[in-house]
N, C-alpha and C positions, 0 to 999 in steps of 0.2 A: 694153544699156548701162546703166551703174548712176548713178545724180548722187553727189555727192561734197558738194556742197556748194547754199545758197540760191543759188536764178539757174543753176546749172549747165543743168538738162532745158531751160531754154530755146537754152543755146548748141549740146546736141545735138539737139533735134528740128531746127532752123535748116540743122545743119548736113546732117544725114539728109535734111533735103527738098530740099536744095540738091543731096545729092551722087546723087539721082534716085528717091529712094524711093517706094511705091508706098503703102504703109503704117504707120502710126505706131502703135504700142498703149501706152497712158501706164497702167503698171501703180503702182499709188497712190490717195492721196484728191482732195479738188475741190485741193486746191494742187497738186499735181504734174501733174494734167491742166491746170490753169491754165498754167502754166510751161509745157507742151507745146502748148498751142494757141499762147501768144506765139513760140516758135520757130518755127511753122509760119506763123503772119502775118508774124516780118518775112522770111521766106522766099517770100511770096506764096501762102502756102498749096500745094496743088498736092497730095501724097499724103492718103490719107484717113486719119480717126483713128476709132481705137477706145479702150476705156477696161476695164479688166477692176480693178474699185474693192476697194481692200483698205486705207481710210482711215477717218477718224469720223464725219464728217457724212455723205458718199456720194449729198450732192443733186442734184447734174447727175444720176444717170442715172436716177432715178424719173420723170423727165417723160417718159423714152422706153422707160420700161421693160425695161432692160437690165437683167439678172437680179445680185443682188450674191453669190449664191453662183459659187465660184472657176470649176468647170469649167461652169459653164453659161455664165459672163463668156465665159467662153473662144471658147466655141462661137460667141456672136457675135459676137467679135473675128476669129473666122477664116472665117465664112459667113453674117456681118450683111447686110444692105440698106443702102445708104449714102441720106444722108436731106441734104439742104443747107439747113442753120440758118447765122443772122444771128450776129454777134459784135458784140462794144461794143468802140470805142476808147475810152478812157477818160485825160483828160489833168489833172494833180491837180500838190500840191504835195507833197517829199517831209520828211520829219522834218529835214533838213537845212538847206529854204527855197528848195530848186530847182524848178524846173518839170522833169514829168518824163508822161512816156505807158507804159500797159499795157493790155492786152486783158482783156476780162470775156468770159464763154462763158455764164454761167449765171447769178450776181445780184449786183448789189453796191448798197452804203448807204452813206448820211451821217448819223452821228451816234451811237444808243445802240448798234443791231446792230454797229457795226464794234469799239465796246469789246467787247462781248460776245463776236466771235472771237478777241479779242485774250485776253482771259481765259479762253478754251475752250481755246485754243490754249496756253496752258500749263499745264493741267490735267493731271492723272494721266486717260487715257479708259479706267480699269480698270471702269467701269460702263456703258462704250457710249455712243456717240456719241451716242444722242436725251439721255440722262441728261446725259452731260455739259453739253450747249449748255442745255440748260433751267433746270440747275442756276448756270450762268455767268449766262444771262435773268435770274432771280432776283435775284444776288446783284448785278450792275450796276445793274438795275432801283431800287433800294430806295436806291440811290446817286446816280443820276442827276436833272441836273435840266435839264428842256426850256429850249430857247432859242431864240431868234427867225429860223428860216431863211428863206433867200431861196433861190427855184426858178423857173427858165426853162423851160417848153416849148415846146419848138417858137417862142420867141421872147414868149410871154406869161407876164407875171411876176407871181408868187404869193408873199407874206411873211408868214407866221404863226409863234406861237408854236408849233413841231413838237417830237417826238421823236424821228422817224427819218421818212428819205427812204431808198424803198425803190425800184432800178432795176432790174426782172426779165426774164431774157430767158427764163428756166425758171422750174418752178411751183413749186420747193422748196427749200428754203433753212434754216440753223441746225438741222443735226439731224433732217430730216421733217418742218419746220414748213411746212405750203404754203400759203406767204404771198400767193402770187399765182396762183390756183385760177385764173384764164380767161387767162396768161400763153401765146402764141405763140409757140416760138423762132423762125418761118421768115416771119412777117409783117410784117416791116420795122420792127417798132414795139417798144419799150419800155413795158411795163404798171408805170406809176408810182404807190407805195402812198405815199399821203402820209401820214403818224399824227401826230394830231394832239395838243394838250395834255391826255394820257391821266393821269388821275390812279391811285394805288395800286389805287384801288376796278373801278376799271376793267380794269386789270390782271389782276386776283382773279378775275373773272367772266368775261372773253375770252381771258385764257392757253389756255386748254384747246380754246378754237375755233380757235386758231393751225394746229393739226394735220390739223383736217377741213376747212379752208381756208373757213370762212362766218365768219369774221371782218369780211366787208366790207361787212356792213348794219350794225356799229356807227357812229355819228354823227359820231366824231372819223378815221374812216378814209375815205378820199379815193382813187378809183381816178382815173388819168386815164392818157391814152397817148401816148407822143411820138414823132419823133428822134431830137430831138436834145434832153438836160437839162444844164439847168447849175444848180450848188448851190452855194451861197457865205450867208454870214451875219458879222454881229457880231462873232462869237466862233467861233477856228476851232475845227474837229470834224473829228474821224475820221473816214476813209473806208478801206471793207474791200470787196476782190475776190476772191469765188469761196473766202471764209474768210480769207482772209489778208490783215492790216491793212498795209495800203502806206504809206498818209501821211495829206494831209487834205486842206480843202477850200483854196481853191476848187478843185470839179473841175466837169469838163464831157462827158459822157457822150455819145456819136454812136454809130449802127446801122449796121455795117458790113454790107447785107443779104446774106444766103446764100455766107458767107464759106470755111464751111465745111464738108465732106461727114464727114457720122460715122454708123458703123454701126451700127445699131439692130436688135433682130428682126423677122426678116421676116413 
């Protein structure tokens, strides 16, 4: 089945796991496998997914190491191990001013990261997906200014001046950045990157550690683990799911544990 349109892959994977399916393969980037894990949640889940990735960023499947060349995807699409990772519900506001719910599978942010897909995401990706997002990092970066956010875990409340509120249920994210290097998808828990009032300079000197994921012995970054996160501030900010910017804040992020079964190599 082909989508036609935004939101379509969610009304057929929904409809495919309703009408008994055993199997899902969400053939595409982290947005069409997003759209495909939401069909299969409000469906109750129930067949398994696989992912055979022919999109730009391609970060869901490096934490399971699902091969991103075509006929090896394939392979374990049709003879993987199925493996039961955690989902995020995820409830925000949308550009319009409604309350509104979506599933996260893999990582999602408040604040600089979610402009950053928003401007990747309309990019020409004629130089590949790590180029493009890094190139987008930059040129948001040098624009952007931190602001005072407000963050709940697990019911304990944290307010500083941040850049971005990083929620990971997988370790990579914008392009092969692995921003969340000790991230668990199957252990109930969210690995929360706080980043904090990073200046240019900062920037200049940690960009490059984004990729080998030892970014989090710098001083302004903040590892912590929750739940359930909620993220609200001041001033609203952007909030982006699995690449693709939905709305903004406030949102409130919950661990749907072991929601989901996806095939991985055996």
């Amino acid at each position: 089945m082909l989508s036609e349109r935004p939101g379509h892959i969610i009304e057929l994977a929904e409809r495919a796991a309703r009408d008994g399916a055993e199997l899902l393969v969400a053939v595409g980037g982290d947005g069409t496998l997003n759209e495909t894990v939401n069909g299969l949640m409000r469906a109750g889940a129930g067949p398994e997914l696989a992912t055979i990735p022919l999109g730009t960023g391609m970060d869901f499947v490096r934490t399971y190491g699902i091969p991103t060349a075509f006929e090896d995807a394939v392979r374990v699409a049709a003879g993987g191990t199925p493996r039961a990772i955690d989902v995020g519900l995820v409830v925000y506001r949308t550009w319009a001013g409604a309350d509104a719910e979506r599933y996260v599978v893999n990582v999602g942010s408040v604040g600089m990261s979610a402009a950053v897909a928003q401007r990747a995401n309309g990019m020409s990706k004629a130089l590949g997906g790590k180029a493009t997002f890094f190139y987008a990092l930059v040129r948001v970066f040098l624009a952007w200014r931190n602001s005072v956010i407000d963050v709940e875990l697990d019911g304990v409340r944290r307010s500083a001046r941040m850049h971005d509120v990083i929620i990971a249920n997988g370790q990579f994210h914008g392009g092969a950045m692995r921003l969340a290097p000790e991230a668990r998808p199957d252990d109930g828990l969210f690995d929360v990157l706080l980043i904090g009032d990073v200046t240019k300079l900062d920037f200049a000197t940690t960009a490059p550690k984004l990729y080998r994921g030892t970014h989090l012995a710098h001083p302004k970054v903040d590892l912590e683990r929750a739940r359930v996160v909620a993220v609200d501030g001041a001033e609203t900010l952007p909030i982006e799911l699995d690449g693709e910017q939905v709305g903004t804040t406030p949102a409130r992020f919950e661990v749907v544990p072991g929601a989901l079964r996806v095939r991985v190599p055996r």
